[in-house]
N, C-alpha and C positions, 0 to 999 in steps of 0.2 A: 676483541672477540664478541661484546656483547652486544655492541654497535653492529657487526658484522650479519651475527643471528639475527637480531631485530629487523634490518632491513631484506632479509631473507625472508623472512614469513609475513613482513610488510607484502613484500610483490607477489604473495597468494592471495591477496585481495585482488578482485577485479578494480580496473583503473578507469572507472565510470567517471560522470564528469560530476563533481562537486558541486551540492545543492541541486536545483531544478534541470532533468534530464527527460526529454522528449523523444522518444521510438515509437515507430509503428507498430499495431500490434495487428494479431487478427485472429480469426476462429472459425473453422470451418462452418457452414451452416447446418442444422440440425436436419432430418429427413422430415420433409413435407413444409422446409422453409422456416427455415433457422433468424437468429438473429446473430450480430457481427461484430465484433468489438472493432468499430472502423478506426479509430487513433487512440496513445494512451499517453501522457506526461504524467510524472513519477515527481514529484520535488521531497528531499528529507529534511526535514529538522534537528539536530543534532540535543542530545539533552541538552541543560542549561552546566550541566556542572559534570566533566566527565573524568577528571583526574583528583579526586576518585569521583565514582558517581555518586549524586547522593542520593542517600537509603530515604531520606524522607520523603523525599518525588514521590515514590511508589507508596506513601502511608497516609493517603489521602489527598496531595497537594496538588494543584491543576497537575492533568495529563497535557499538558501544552508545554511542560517546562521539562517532563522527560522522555521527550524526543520520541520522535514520529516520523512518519512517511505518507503523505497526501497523492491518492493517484485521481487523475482525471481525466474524463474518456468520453469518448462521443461512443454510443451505441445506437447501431443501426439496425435495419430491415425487419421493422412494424407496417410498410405498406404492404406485406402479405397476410398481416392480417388485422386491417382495419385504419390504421396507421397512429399517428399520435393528432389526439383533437388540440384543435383552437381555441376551445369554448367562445368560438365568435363567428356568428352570436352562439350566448350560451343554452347551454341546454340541461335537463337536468341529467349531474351525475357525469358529465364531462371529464371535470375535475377530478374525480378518483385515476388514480395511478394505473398504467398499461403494463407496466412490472418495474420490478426495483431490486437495485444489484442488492446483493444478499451475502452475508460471513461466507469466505472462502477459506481452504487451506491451501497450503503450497508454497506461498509466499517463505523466503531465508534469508535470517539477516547474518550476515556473518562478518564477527565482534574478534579484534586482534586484542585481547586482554592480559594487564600486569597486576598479577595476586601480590595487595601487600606484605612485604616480607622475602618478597621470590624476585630473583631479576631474568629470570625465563618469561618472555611473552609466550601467550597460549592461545592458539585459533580456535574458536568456537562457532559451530553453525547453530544458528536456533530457529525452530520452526515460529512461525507469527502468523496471526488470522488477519486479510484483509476483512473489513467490513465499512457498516453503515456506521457514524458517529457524531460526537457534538464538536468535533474539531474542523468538518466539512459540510458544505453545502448538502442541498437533496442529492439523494440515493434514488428519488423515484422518480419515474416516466409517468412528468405531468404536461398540463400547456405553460406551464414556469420555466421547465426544465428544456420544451422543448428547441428544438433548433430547424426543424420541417415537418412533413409528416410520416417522414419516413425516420426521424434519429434523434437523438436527446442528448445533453450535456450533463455529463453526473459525477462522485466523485463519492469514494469511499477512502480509509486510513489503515494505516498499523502500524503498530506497537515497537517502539525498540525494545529492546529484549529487559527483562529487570535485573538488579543484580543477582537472584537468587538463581537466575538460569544460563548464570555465566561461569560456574564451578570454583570459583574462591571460596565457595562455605561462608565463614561469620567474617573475613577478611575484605576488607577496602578492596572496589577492582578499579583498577586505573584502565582506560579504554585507548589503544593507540592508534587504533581504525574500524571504520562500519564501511558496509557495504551492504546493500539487500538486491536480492537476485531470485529471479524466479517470482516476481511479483504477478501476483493470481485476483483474476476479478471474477466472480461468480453473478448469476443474474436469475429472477425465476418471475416469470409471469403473473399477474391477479388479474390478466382479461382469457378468456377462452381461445384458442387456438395460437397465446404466445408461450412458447418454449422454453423452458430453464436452460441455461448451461454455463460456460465457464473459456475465459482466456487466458493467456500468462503474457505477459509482457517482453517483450527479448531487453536482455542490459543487463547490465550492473548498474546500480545507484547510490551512491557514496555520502557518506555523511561527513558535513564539514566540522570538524569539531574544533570546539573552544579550549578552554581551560578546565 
């Protein structure tokens, strides 16, 4: 019976492919010449410790060890306004950023969870903010970043969920599947006439977990 449930609410997870998962993404252009979220790969980290998780991860200790989700994305069409410089040769002030993806919402990761105590798993969606961080490369549209003058290589993260937003209370959660979905990249201009706006990813992206 217990077995039977479990793998029942198992298969409401999306069956994304384990670890680093690669879809195209896109985003319409904005009026008067948008920019595009021309590709996006998605790879997850799973926390270090998930049966139960551990409460100390989130009391300070690297955010590297309690799991994440790394997206990386080419963003396109800066040759409508102006493009991305070379700084070669350089000139002054090149080097400032042409815009830089920026905190998103939208992004769900959604956690199949075992409350200590209980042998009912429980599906949980929880909302997570993509953004800029110290677990990824630049967020911004530099000549570093660039890849032509038309598009950039950039990468922002997020959070797997902690345990207090997983509904155990003061109880040990034991995790028996992640999956994030609906993963969302935002972006906003610091040159004049580039655009803010926002893509989502198509997929599901699964997290390989350990022990």
């Amino acid at each position: 019976m217990r077995r039977a449930l479990a793998a029942a609410l198992l298969s409401v997870l999306p069956l994304g492919a384990l670890g680093a998962s690669a879809a195209p993404a896109s985003a319409a252009p904005a009026a008067g010449g948008g920019l595009v979220l021309r590709s996006a790969a998605v790879t997850t980290t799973a926390p270090a410790s998930t049966r139960p998780l551990d409460e100390d991860c989130w009391r300070g200790r690297s955010g590297a060890l309690c799991g994440y989700g790394v997206v990386d994305v080419v963003l396109g069409g800066f040759g409508a306004s102006g493009g991305v410089p070379d700084c070669s040769p350089w000139t002054e002030g090149c080097e400032e950023p042409v815009a830089s993806l920026v905190e998103a919402a939208g992004t769900r990761v959604d956690v199949l969870v075992r409350c200590e105590g209980s042998w009912l798993p429980r599906l949980r969606s929880v909302p997570v903010t993509t953004g800029p961080s110290s677990l990824v490369r630049s967020a911004d549209v530099t000549p570093l970043t660039r890849l032509d003058a038309d598009s950039a290589r950039l990468q922002v993260s997020f959070p797997f969920p902690a345990p207090a937003q997983l509904g155990c209370g003061a109880r040990p959660v034991h995790v028996l599947a992640a999956a994030a979905r609906s993963v969302t990249v935002g972006w906003a201009g610091t040159r004049p006439g580039v655009p803010a706006g926002t893509a989502r990813v198509p997929g599901a992206h699964r997290f390989a977990l350990g022990g």
